[in-house]
N, C-alpha and C positions, 0 to 999 in steps of 0.2 A: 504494500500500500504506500503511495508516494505520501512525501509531506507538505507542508504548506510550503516550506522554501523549493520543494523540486517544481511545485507547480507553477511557483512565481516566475521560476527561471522558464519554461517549457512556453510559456503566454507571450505572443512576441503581435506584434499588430501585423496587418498583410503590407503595409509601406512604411519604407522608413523617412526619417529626417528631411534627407533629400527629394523625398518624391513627393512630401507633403509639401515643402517650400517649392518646388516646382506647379507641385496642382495650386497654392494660393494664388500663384504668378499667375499661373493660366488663365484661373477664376479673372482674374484685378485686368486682364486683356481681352477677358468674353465682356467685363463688365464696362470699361473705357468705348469698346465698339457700339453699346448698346447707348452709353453714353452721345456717339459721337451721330445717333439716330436723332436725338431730340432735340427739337425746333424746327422755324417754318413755316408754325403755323400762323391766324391772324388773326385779330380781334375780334375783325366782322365775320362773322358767320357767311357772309352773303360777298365777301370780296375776296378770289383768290393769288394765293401769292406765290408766284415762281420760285418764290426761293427755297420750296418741298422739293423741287426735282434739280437742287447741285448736286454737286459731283463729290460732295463729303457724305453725303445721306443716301446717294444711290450707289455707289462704287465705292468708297473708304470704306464707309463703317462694315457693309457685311465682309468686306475680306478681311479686317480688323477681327469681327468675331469669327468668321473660319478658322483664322489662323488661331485665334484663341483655343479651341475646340480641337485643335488638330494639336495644341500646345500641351492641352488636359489629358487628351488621348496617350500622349507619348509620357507625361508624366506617369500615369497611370501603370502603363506596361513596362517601365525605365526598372530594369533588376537592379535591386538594392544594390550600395558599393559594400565593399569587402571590409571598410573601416579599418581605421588607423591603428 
């Protein structure tokens, strides 16, 4: 029958250190892209404003959050290091 110290040592999380500071990054680049979605819009309900469709709100931001998502992905999979 193990004891409480063998079990402690045996409990290990499925990412380490590094993959978790890699997944925050990723997170803080899906959330900048969704950021980079907002505004545009106009006061009047009834008067529209070209400035929905620049090239920051239709082209930046969603490659911004791909690349985030593609960032999260690789964090995700990235095998722990070997430590010091």
């Amino acid at each position: 029958m193990a004891t409480n110290t063998e079990n402690k040592e045996e409990q290990r999380f499925a990412l380490g250190k590094e993959n978790l500071r890699l997944l925050m990054i990723g997170f803080l680049i899906v959330i900048v892209g969704f950021l980079l979605m907002i505004g545009g819009g106009s006061s009047d309900p009834y008067v529209f404003n070209k400035e929905i469709f620049n090239f920051q709100r239709i082209t930046l931001s969603p490659i911004v959050v791909m690349f985030g998502f593609v960032f999260v992905i690789y964090a995700i999979m990235k095998k722990p290091g070997s430590g010091k």
